[in-house]
C-alpha positions in Angstrom: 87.6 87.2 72.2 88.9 86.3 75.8 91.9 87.5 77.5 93.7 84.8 79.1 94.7 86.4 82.9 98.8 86.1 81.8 98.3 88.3 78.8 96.3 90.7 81.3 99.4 91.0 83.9 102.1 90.6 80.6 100.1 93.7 79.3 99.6 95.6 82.9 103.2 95.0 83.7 104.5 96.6 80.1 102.1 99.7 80.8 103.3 100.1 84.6 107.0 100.1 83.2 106.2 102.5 80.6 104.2 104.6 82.6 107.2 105.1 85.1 109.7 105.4 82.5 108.1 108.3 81.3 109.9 111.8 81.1 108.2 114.8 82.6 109.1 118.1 81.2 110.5 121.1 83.0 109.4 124.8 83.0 111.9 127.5 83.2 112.5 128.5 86.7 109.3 125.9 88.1 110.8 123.6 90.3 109.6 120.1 90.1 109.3 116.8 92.4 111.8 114.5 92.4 112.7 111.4 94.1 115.4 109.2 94.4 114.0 106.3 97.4 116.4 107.6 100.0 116.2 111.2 98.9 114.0 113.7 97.8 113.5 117.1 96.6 113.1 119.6 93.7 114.8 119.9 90.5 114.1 123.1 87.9 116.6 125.0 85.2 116.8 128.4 84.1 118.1 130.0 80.3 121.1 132.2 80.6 122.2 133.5 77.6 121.5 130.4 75.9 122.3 127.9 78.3 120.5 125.8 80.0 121.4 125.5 84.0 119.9 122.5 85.7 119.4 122.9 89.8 118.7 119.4 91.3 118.7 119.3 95.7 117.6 116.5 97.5 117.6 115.5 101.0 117.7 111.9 102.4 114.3 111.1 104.4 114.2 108.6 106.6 117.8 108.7 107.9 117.2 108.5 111.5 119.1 111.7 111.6 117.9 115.3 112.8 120.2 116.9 110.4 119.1 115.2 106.7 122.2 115.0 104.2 121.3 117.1 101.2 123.0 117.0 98.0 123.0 118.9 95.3 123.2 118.6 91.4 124.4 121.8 89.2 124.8 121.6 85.7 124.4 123.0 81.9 122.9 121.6 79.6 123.5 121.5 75.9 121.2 120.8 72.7 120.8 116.9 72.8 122.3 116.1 76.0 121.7 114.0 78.8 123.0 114.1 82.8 121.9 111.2 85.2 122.0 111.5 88.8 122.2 108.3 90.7 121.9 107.4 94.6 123.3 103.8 95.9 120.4 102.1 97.5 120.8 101.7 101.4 122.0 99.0 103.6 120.1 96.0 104.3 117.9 96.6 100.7 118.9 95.2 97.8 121.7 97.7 96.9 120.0 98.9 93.7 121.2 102.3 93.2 118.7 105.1 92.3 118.4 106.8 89.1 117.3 110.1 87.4 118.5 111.7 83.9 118.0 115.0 83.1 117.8 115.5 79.2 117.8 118.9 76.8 116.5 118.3 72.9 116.2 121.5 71.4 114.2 123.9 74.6 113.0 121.1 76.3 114.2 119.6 79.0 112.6 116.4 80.6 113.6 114.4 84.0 112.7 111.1 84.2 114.1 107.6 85.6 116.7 106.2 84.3 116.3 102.9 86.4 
């Protein structure tokens, strides 16, 4: 059987998109890499009395700047819920913003891209 080379990309481009739409999941109180382009930092949760408390700070890189904006993401979670966290893309690119969702289904919760 032979593989023409446009199936080969068609199928390397499907697994690349997959691959970075992928969720990662979240420990309890382990932070965890995360990048947004223009900014990036850490992102973990911790469980207080049932609830599920989402910490996200980034800083911008990059900015030319010796004092970095950072921003910062708080937020609880409920069972089967979802928060995204977006950044507008800089000047001079293409202006696609940035995107990250944090999700909770049952004790998980996952970060991934949301792009």
């Amino acid at each position: 059987m032979r593989i023409s080379s446009k199936a080969l990309i068609a199928s390397a481009l499907v697994l690349a998109s997959a691959t970075a739409s992928m969720a990662t999941e979240l420990q309890p109180a382990s932070a965890r890499s995360v990048d947004l382009g223009a900014y990036r930092g850490s992102a973990y949760y911790t469980v207080e009395n049932g609830r599920y408390r989402v910490v996200a700070t980034l800083a911008s890189v990059n900015s030319g700047s010796d004092q970095p904006q950072v921003i910062r993401l708080v937020t609880t979670l409920n069972p089967d819920q979802t928060v995204h966290l977006s950044v507008p893309g800089t000047l001079g690119s293409d202006g696609r913003e940035t995107t990250i969702a944090f999700s909770r289904s049952g004790d998980r919760v996952d970060v991934a891209s949301a792009d």
